[in-house]
C-alpha positions as CSV (number, residue, x, y, z in Angstrom):
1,X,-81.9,0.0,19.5
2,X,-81.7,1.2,16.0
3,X,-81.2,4.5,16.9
4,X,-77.8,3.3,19.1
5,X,-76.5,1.4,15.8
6,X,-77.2,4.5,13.9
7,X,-75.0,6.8,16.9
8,X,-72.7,4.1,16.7
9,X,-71.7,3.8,13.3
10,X,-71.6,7.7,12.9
11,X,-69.2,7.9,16.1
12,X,-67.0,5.8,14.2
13,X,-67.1,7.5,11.0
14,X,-66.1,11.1,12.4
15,X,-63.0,9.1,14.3
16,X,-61.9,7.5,11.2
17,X,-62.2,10.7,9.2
18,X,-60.3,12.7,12.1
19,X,-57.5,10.2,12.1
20,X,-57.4,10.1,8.0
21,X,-57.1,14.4,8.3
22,X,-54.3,14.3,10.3
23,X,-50.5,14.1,8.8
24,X,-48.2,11.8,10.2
25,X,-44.9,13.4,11.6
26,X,-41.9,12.4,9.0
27,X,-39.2,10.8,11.4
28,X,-36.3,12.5,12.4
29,X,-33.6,12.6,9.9
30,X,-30.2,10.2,11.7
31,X,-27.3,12.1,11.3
32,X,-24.5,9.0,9.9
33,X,-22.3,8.2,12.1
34,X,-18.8,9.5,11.0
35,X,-16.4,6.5,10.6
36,X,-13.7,6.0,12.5
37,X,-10.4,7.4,12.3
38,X,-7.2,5.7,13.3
39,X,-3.6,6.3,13.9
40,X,-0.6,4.1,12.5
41,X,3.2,4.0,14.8
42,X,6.1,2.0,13.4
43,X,8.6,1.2,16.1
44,X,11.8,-0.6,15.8
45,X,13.8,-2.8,19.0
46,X,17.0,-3.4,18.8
47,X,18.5,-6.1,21.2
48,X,22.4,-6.7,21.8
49,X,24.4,-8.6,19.0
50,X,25.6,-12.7,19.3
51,X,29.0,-12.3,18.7
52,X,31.2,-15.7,18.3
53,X,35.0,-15.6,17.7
54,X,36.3,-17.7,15.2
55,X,37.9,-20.9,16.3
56,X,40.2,-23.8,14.6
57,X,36.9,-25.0,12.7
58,X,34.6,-21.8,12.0
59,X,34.5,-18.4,11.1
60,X,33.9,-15.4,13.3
61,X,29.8,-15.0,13.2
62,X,28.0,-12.0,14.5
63,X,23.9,-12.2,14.5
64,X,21.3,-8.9,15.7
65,X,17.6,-8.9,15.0
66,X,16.0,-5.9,14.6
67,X,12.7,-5.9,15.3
68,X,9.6,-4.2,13.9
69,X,6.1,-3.7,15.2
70,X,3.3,-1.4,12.6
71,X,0.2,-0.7,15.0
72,X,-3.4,0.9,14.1
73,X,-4.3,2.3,17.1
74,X,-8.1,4.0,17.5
75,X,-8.8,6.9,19.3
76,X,-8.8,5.4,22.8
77,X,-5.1,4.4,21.7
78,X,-6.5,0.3,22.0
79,X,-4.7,-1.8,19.0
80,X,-7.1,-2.6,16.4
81,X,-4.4,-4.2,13.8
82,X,-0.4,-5.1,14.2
83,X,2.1,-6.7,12.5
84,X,5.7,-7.7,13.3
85,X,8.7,-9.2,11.5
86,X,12.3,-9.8,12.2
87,X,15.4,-9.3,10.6
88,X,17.8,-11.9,10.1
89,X,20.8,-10.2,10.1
90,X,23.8,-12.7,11.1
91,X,27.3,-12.8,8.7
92,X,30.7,-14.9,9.0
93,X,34.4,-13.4,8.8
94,X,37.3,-15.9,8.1
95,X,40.6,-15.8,9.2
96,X,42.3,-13.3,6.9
97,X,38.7,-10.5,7.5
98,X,37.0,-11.6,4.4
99,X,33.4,-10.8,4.8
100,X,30.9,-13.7,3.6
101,X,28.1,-11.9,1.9
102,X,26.6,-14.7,0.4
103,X,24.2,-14.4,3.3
104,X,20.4,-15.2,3.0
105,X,18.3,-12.2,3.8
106,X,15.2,-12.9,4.1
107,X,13.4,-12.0,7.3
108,X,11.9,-14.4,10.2
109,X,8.0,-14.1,8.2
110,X,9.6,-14.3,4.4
111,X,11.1,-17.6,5.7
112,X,7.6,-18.5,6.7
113,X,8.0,-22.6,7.1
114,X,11.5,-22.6,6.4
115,X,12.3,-21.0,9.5
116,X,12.3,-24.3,11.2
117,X,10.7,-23.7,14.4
118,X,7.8,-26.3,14.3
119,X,9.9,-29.1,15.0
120,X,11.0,-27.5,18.7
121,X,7.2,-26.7,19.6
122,X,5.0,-28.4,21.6
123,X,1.9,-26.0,19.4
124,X,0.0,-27.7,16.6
125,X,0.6,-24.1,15.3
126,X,3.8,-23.6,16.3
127,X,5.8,-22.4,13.6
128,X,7.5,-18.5,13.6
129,X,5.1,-17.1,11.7
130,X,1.9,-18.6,13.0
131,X,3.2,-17.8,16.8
132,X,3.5,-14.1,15.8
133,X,0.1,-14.0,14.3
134,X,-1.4,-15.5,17.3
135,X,0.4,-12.6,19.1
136,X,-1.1,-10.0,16.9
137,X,-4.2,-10.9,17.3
138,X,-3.8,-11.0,21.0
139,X,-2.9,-7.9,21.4
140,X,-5.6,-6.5,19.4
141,X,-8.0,-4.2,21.8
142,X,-5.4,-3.1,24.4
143,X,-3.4,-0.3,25.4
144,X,-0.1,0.4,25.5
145,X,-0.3,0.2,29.3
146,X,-1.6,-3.6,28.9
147,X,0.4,-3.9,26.5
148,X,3.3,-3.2,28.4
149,X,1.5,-4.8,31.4
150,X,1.9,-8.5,29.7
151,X,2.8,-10.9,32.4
152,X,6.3,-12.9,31.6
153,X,8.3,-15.6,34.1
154,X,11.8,-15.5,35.0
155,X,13.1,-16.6,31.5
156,X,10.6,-14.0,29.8
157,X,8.5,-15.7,28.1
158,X,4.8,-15.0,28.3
159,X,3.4,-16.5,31.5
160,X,-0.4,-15.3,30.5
161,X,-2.2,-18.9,29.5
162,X,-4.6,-17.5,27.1
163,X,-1.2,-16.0,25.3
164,X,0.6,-19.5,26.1
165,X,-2.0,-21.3,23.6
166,X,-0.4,-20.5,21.2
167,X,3.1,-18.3,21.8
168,X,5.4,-19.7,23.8
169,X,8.4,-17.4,22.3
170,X,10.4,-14.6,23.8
171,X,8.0,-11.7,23.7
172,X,10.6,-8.8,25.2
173,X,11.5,-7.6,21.3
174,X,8.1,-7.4,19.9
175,X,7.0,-5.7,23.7
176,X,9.9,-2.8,23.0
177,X,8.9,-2.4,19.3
178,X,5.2,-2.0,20.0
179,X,5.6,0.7,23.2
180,X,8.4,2.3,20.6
181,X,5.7,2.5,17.8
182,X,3.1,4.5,20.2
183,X,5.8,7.0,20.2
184,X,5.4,7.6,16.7
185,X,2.1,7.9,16.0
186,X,0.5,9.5,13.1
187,X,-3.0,10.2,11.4
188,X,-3.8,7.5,9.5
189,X,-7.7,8.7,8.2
190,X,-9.8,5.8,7.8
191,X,-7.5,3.1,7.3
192,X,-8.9,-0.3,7.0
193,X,-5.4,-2.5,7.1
194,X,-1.6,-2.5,7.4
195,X,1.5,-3.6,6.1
196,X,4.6,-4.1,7.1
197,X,8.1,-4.6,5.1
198,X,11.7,-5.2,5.8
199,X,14.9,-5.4,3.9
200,X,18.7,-6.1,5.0
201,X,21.7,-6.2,2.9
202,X,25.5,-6.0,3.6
203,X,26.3,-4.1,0.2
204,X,28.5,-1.4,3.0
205,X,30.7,-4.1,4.5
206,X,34.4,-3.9,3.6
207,X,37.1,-7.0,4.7
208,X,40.0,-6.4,6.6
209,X,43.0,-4.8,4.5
210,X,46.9,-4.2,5.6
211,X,45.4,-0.1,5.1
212,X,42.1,-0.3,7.9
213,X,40.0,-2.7,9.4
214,X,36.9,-3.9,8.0
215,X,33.3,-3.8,8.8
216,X,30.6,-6.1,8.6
217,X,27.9,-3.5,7.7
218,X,24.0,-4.8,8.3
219,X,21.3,-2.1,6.9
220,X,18.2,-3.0,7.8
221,X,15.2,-1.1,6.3
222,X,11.7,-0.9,7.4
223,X,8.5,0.6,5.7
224,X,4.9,0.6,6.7
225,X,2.0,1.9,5.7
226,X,-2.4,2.1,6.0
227,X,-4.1,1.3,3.5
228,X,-7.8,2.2,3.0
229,X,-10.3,-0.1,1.2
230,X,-9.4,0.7,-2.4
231,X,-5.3,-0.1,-1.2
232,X,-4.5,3.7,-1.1
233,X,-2.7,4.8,1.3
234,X,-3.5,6.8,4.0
235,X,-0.7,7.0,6.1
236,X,2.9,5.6,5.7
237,X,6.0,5.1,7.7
238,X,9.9,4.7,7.3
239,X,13.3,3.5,9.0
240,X,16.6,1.9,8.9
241,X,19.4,0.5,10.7
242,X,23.0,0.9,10.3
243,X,24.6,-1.5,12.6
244,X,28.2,-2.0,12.5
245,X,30.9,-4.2,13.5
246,X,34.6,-3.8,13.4
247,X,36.8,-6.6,11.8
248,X,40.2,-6.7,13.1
249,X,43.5,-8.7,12.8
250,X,42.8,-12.3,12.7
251,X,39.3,-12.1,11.2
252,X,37.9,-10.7,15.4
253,X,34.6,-9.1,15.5
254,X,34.2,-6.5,17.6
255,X,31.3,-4.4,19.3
256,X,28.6,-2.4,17.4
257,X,28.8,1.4,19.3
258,X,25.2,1.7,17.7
259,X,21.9,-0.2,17.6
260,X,19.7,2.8,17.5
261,X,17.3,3.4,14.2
262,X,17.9,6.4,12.3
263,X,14.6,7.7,13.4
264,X,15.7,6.9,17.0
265,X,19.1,8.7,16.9
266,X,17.0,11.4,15.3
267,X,19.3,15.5,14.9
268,X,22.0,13.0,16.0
269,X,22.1,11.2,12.6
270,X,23.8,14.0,11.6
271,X,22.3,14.5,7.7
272,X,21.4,18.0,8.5
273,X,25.1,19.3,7.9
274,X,25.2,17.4,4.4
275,X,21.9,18.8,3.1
276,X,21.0,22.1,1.7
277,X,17.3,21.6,2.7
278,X,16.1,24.0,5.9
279,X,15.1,20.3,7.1
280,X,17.5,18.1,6.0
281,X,18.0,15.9,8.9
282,X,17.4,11.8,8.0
283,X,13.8,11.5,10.0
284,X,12.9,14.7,8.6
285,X,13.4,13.7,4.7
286,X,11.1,10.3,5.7
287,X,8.2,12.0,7.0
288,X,8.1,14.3,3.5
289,X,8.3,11.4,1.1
290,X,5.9,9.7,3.4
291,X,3.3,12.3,3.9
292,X,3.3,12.5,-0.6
293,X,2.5,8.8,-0.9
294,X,-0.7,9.8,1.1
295,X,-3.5,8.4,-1.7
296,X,-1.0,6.6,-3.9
297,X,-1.5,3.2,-4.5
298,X,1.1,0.3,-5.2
299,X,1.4,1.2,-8.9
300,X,1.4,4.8,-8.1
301,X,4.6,4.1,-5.4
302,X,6.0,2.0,-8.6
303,X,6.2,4.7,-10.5
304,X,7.9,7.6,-8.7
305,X,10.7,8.9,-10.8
306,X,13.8,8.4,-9.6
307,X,17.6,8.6,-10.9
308,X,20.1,5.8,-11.2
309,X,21.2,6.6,-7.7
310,X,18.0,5.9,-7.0
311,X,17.2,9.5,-5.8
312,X,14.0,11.4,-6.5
313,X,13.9,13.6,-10.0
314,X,10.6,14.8,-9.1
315,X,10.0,18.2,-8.1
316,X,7.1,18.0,-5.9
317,X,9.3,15.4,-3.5
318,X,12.7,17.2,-4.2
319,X,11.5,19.9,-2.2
320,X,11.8,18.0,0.6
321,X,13.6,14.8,0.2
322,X,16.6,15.2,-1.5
323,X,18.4,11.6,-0.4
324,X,18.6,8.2,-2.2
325,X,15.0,6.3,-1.4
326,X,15.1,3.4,-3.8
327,X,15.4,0.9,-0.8
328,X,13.0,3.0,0.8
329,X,10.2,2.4,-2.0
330,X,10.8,-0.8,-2.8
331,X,10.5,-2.4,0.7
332,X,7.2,-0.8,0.6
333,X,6.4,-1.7,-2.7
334,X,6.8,-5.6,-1.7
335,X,4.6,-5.6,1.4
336,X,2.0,-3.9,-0.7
């Protein structure tokens, strides 16, 4: 019996020193995953202008809304951010074609609660602002094929309940603006937000005179950009609207004959002929001063030089963008 103990107890010592000789196997190194890459669209729709003649108790009014839609789109082109806004661009003409710019500008989200559209919703959320966001997030993870897919009933709105908990607003607009901003897609690195700015003014419009007619003159502008986690940017994004409207005899407004964005009308803008660059046109200028704000951050945007005609004095941007791009900067300054 002593002699089994004995075999025993030696067995169990050449087993323990056998498994203390050998080396464990380091474990395979993991390769990190590389992070994810996205690409940012801006895309502008333009619906039809309100036009209302003036009568024996109001001025001649004329209203258009531009809208805008920034996207971050993954590499399976699903949405993984977006942001939309509205310009209010309405104006009044009186009897004799004066032009009433004493307008307020600010857009459909910069009104935020002064928009007034809680009191006509049925939503505990049912203000502008907090519709649109409820959007945005809704359209988060889909295509542009879903996107475009979005059920609406005979009057357009959306007909989808989950998207009827809270936005019951026309949806066409922001619809056009998003399949417009897959269009224009761009590398946008690792971007880890958006934003999105507008501006309007009427600084172009002229009244009626015995010489020509006037114009009520809307510019819209529109900037976007991605930002990565320090606020630099990684990718950014320009337009504008010029939408006119004749003012004849008797203060009458007449039709727009344009409500494409300058990046829309594209070679037909027609800057090329005015500029000594080899690529002069409008969309063409953009995409240069966008592509050098790549890694700038707000206070680096601040603080491009620029003349009082607000045009760049800079060489590095000069040899590219020769035209005026205070508006330009700014509106991206103030989403920023």
């Amino acid at each position: 019996m002593k002699k089994i103990i004995a075999l025993l107890l030696a067995l169990a010592m050449v087993f323990c020193l056998t498994a203390c000789g050998q080396k464990e196997e380091p474990a395979p190194a993991v390769e990190p995953e590389a992070p994810a890459t996205y690409q940012l669209g801006l895309g502008i729709a333009n619906p039809t202008a309100t036009l209302t003649q003036a009568t024996a108790d109001a001025d001649a009014k004329v209203q258009v809304n531009p809208t805008a839609a920034v996207i971050l789109v993954d590499e399976e082109g699903k949405i993984v951010a977006c942001k939309f806004d509205v310009c209010q661009t309405t104006a009044t003409v009186n009897a004799e074609g004066v032009v009433n710019k004493d307008v307020d500008f600010r857009s459909k989200l910069q009104k935020g609660d002064d928009y007034g559209m809680q009191k006509a919703s049925g939503l505990e959320k049912g203000e502008w602002y907090q519709q649109v966001a409820f959007l945005e997030e809704y359209l988060v993870g889909k295509t542009a094929a879903e996107v475009a897919g979005i059920k609406l009933d005979e009057s357009y709105y959306p007909a989808d309940e989950d998207l009827r908990a809270g936005c019951t607003i026309h949806i066409t607009d922001f619809m056009n603006a998003v399949a417009d901003a897959y269009t224009r897609l761009q590398d946008a690195g690792t971007a880890t937000s958006i934003v999105l700015g507008v501006a309007t003014d009427l600084d172009s419009s002229t009244d009626l005179s015995a010489e020509a007619d006037g114009v009520v003159f809307f510019t819209d502008y529109f900037a976007a950009a991605a930002l990565d986690a320090d606020g630099k940017i990684t990718a950014a994004a320009f337009d504008e609207t010029q939408i006119k409207f004749p003012v004849t005899e008797g203060g009458v407004i007449g039709e727009s004959a344009n409500y494409k964005s300058k990046i829309q009308l594209g070679a037909d803008y027609g800057m090329q002929k005015a500029s000594s660059l080899a690529e002069g046109e409008w969309f063409q200028q953009a995409a240069f001063l966008a592509e050098k704000l790549v890694g700038l951050d707000k206070a680096g945007v601040e603080a491009i030089p620029m003349d009082d005609a607000t045009k760049p004095t800079g060489a590095d941007i000069l040899a590219g963008c020769t035209m005026k791009i205070g508006h330009m900067l700014h509106t991206l300054e103030s989403a920023m």
